[in-house]
Backbone as CSV, one residue per row, in Angstrom:
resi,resn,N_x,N_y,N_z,CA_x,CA_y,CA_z,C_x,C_y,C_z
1,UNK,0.248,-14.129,-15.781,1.360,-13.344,-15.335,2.444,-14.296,-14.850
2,UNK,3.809,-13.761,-15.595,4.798,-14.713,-15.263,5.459,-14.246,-13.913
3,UNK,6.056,-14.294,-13.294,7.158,-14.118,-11.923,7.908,-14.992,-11.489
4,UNK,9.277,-14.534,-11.491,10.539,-15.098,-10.923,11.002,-15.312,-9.722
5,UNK,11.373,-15.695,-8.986,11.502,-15.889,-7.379,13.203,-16.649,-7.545
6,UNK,13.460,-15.682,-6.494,15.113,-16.245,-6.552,14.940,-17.180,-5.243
7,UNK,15.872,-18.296,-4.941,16.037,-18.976,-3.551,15.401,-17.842,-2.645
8,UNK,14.901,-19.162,-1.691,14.031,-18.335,-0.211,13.179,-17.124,-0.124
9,UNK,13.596,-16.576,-2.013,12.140,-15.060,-1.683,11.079,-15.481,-1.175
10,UNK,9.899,-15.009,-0.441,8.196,-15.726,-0.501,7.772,-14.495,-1.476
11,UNK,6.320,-14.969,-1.472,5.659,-14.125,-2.279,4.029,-14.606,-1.232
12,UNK,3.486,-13.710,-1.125,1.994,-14.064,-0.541,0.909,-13.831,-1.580
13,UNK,0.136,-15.049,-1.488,-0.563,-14.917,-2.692,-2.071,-15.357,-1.793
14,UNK,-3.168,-14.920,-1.870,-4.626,-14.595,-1.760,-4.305,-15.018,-0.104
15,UNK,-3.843,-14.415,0.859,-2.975,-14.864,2.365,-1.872,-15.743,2.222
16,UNK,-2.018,-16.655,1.615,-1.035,-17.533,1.878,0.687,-16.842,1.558
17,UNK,1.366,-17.506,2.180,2.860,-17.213,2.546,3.856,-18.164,1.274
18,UNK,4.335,-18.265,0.519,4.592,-19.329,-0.333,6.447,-18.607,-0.117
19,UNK,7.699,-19.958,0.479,8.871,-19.588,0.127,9.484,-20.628,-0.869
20,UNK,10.068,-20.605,-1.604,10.873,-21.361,-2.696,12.191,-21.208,-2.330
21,UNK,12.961,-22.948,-2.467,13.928,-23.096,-2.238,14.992,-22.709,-3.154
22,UNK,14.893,-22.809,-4.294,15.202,-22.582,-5.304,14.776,-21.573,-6.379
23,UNK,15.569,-20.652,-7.226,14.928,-19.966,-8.322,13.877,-20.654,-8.971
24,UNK,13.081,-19.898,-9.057,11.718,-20.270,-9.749,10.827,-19.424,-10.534
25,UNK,10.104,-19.831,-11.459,9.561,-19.103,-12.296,8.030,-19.707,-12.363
26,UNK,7.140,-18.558,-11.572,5.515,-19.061,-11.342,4.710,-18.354,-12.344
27,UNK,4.227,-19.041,-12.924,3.301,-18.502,-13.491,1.490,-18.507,-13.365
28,UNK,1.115,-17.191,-12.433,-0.490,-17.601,-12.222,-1.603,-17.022,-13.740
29,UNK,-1.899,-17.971,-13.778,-3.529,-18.186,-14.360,-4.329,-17.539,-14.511
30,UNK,-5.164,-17.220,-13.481,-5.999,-16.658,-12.487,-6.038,-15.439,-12.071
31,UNK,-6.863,-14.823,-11.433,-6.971,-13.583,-10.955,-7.017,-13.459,-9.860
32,UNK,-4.870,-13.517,-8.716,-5.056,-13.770,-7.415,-4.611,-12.700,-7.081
33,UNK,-4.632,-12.321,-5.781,-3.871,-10.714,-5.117,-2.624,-11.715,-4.774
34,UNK,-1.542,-10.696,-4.991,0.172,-11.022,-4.550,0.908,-10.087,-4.358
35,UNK,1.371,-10.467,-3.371,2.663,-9.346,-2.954,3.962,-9.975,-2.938
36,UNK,5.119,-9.538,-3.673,6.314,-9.753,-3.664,7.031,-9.213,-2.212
37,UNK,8.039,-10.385,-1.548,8.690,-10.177,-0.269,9.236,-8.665,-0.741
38,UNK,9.279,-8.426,-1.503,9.870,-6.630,-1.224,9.491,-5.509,-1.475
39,UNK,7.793,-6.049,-1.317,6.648,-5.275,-1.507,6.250,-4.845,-0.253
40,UNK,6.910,-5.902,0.752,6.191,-6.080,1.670,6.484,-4.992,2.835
41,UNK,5.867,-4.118,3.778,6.657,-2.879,4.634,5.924,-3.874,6.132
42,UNK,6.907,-3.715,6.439,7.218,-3.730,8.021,6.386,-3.235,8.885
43,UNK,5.890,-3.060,10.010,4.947,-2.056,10.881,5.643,-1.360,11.506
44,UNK,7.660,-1.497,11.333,8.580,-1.112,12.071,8.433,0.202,11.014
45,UNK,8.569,-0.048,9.889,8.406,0.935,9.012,7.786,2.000,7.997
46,UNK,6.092,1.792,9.136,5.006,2.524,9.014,5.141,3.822,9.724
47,UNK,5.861,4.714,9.273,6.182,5.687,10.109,6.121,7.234,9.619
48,UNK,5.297,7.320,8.553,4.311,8.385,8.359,2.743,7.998,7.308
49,UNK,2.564,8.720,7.846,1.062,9.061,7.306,0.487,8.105,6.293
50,UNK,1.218,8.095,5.009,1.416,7.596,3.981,1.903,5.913,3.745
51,UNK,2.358,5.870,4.912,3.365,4.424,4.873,2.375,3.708,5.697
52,UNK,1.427,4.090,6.710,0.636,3.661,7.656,-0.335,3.258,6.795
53,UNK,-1.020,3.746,5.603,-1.717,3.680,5.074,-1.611,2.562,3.582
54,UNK,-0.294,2.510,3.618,0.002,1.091,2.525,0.104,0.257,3.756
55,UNK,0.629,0.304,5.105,0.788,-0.812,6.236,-1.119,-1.811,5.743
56,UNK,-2.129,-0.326,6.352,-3.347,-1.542,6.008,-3.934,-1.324,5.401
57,UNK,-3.376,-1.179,4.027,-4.071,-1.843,2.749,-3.109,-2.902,2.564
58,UNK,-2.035,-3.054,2.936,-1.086,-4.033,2.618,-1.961,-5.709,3.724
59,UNK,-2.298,-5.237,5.003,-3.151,-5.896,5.740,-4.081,-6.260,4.835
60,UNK,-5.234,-5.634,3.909,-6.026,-6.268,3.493,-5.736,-7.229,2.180
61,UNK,-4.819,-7.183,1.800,-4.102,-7.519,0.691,-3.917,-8.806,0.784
62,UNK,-3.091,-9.161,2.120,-2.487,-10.112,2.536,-3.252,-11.241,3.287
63,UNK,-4.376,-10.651,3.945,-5.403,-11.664,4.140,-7.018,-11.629,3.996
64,UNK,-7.347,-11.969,2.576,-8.094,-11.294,1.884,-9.866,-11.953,2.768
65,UNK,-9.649,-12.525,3.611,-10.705,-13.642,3.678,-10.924,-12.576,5.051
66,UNK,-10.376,-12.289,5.750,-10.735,-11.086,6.963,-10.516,-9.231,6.732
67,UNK,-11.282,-8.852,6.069,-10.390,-7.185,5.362,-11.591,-6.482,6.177
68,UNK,-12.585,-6.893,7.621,-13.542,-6.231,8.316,-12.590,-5.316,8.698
69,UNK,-11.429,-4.938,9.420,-10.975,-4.727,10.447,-10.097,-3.748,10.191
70,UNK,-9.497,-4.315,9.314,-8.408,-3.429,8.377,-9.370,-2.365,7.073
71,UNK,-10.224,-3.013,7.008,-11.094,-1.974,6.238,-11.558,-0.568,6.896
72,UNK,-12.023,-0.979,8.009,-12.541,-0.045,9.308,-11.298,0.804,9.583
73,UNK,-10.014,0.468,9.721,-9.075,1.417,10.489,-8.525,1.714,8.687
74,UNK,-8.695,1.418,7.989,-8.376,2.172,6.310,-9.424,3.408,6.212
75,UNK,-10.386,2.988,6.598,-11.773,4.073,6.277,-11.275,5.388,7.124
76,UNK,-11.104,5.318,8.424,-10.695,6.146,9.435,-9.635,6.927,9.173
77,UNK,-8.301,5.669,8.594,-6.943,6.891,8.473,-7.437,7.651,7.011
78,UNK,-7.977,7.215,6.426,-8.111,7.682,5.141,-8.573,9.277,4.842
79,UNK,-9.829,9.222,5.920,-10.910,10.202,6.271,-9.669,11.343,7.119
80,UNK,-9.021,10.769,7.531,-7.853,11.632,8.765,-7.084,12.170,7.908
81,UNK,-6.658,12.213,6.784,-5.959,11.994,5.710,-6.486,13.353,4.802
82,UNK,-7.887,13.093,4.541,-8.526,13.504,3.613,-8.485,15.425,4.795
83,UNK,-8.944,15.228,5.827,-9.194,15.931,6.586,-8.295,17.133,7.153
84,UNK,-6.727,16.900,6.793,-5.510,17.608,7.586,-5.219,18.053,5.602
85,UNK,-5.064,17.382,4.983,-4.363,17.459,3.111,-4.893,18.607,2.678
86,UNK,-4.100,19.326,2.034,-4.219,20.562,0.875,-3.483,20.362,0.233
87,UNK,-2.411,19.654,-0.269,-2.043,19.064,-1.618,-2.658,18.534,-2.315
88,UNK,-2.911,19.404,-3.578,-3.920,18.529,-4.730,-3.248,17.566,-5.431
89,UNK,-2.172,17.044,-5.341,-1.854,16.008,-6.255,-1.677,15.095,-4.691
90,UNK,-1.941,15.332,-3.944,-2.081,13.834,-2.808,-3.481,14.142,-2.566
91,UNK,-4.049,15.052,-2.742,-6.037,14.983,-2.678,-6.357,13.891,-3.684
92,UNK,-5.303,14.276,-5.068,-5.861,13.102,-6.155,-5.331,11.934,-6.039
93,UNK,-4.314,12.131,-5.196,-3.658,10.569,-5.423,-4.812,9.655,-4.437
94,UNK,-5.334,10.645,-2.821,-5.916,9.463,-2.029,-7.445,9.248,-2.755
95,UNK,-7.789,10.047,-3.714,-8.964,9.578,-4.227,-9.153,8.489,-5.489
96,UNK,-7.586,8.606,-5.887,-7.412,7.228,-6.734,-7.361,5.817,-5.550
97,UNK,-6.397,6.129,-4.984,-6.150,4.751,-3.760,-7.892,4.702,-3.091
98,UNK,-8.729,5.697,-2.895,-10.125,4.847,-2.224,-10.826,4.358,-3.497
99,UNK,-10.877,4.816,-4.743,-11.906,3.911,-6.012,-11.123,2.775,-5.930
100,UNK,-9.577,2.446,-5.901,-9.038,1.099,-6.001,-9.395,0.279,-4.890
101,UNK,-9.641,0.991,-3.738,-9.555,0.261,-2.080,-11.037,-0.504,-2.534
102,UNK,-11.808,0.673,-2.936,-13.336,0.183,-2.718,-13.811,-0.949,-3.663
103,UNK,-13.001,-0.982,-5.023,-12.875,-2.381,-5.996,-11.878,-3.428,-5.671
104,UNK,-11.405,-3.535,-4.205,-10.738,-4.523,-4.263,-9.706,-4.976,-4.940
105,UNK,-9.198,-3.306,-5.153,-7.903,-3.662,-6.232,-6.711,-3.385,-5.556
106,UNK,-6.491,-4.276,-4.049,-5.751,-3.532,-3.509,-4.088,-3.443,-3.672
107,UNK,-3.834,-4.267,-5.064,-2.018,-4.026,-5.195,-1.854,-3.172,-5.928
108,UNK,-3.228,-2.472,-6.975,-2.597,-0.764,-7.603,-2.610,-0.276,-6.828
109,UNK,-3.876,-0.287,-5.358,-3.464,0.832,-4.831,-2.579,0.919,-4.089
110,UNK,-1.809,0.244,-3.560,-0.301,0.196,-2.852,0.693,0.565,-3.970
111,UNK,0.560,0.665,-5.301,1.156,1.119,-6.330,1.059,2.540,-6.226
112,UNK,0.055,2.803,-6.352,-0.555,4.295,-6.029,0.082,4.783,-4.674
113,UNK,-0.174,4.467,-3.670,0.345,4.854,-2.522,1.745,5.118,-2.580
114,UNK,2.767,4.073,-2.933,3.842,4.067,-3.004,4.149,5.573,-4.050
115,UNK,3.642,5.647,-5.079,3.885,7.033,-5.992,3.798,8.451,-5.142
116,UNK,2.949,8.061,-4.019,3.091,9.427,-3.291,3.908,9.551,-2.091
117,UNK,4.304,8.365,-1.748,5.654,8.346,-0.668,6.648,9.925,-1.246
118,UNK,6.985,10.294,-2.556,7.969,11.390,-2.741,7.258,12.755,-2.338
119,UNK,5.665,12.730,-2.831,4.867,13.769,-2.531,4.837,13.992,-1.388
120,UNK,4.367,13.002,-0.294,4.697,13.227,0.979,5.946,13.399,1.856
121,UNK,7.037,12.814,0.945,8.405,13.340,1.616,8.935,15.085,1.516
122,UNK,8.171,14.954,0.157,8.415,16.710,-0.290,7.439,17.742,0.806
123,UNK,6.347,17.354,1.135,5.180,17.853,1.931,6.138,17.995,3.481
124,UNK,6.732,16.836,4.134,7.058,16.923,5.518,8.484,17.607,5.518
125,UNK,9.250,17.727,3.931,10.507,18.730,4.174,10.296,19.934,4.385
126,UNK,9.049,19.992,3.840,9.188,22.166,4.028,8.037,21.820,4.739
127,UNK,7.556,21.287,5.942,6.871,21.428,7.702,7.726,22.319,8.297
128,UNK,8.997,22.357,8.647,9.832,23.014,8.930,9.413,24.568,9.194
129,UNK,8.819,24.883,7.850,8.640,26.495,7.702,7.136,26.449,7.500
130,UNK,6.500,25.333,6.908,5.013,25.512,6.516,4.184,24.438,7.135
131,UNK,2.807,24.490,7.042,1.872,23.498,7.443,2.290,21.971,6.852
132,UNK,2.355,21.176,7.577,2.804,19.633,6.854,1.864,19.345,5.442
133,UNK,0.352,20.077,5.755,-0.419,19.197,4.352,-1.061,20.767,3.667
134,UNK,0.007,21.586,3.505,0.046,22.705,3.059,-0.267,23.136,1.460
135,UNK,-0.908,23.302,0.978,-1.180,23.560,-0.870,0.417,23.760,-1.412
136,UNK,0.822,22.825,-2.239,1.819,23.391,-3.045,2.013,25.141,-4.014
């Protein structure tokens, strides 16, 4: 897999933090976990349900050599998740994101996650009048 990096982007690759001074073009080999700097969410900007839940898988992602901890509070929100939801296309989406969580595939499933950021924005607009994890 090829990837481009403009001046000062980083990219984190199996934990490590990597910034380039210059445009660059990396090409890995190998079969490493990476996250692009604008992959990356904030904890400022874990601020529903959904976003908390790419926060730590994004945690396990990023430091692949400790994922006890972040696995444990993934298992929990997940289950919290599973527990409040009656949307079947976010029932299916979090049961795609746990077969990926549980193979260690954790940048589809932040792919995945990210696909339901709209599902869940659509879910908390009509809270207003209906249950937040209400059956479409």
């Amino acid at each position: 897999m090829k990837i481009s990096l403009r001046a000062g982007e980083r990219i984190y690759i199996n934990g490590a933090v990597l910034r380039v001074d210059r445009k660059v073009s990396v090409e890995l080999v190998n079969d490493v976990m990476f996250l692009l700097e604008g992959q990356v969410m904030q904890a400022s900007d874990a601020t529903t349900a959904m976003r908390q839940l790419y926060f730590i898988v994004q945690l396990m992602l990023m430091n692949p050599t400790d994922v006890r901890d972040a696995s444990a509070l993934y298992a929990q929100h997940h289950a919290a998740l599973l527990a409040v939801c009656e949307n079947g296309e976010m029932l299916d989406g979090l049961a795609a994101v746990d077969e990926l969580v549980e193979t260690t595939r954790y940048f589809e499933a932040l792919k995945r996650i990210r696909a339901l950021f709209p599902v869940e924005q659509a879910i908390l607009a009509g809270a207003t009048t209906h249950s937040p994890f209400e059956a479409a």
